[in-house]
N, C-alpha and C positions, 0 to 999 in steps of 0.2 A: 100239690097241684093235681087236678084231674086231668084227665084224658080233654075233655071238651077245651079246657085252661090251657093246655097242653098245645092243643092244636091251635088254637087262636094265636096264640103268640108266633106259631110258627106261619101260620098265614099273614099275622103282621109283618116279620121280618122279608117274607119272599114276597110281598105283595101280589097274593094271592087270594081267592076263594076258596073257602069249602062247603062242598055240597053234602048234608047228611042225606043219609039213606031213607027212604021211610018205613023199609024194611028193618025191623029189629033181628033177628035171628039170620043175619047176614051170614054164618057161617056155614049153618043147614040150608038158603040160599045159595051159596058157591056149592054145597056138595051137589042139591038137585042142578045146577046148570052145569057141572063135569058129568055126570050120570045121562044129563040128557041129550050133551053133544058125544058121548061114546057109546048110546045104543041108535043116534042118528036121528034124534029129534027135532036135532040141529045141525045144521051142518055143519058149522064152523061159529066158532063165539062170536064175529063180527055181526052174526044173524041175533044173535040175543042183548047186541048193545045196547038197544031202545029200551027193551024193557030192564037193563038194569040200570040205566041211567036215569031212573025217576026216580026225584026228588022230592026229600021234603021238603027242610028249612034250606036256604044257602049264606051265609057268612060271609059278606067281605072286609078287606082289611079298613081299620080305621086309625091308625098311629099318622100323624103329618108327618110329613117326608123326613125335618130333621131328625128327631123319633126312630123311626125306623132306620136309616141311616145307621143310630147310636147302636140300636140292638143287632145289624147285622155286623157291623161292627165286631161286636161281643161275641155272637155266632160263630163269625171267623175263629177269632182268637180261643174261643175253644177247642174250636175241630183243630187250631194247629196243634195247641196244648194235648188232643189225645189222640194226633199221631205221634206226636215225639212219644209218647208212652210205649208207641209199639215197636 
C-alpha cells in the first residue's frame, strides 16, 4: 500500500478529510518557515497559517457508515493487539 492508499483508509475509518499540500518539497518548506520565525520574519507560526494552509486536492471520506463502522472496528482491535505487545 502507498502512502496516498495509506492515508485514505485512515480518513475513511476517522471520517475525515485530507488536504494535500500543493507544495511538494514540504520538508525544505517547514525548514524556510522555522528559519523565518527565528530571525523574526514572523512572529509567531499562527502568522504563517494562511499561507501554509493552501491547498491542493482535498479528499473526503467515501466508505457508507456500515463500512466504516466495520474498519474502525478492525482499527481498534489492532491498536489493542499492539499494546498488549508492550
Amino acid at each position: 500500500m502507498n502512502i496516498v492508499g495509506s492515508l485514505t483508509s485512515d480518513m475513511d475509518i476517522f471520517n475525515s478529510k485530507i488536504e494535500v499540500s500543493k507544495y511538494k518539497k514540504v520538508t525544505s518548506l517547514g525548514a524556510a518557515v522555522l528559519a523565518g520565525l527565528e530571525v523574526k520574519i514572523w512572529d509567531r507560526l499562527g502568522s504563517v497559517k494562511s499561507f501554509l494552509r493552501r491547498s491542493g486536492a482535498v479528499f473526503h471520506f467515501k466508505k457508507d457508515d456500515k463500512k466504516r463502522k466495520k474498519k474502525t472496528s478492525e482499527w481498534n482491535k489492532a491498536v489493542e493487539r499492539a499494546l498488549i505487545q508492550l
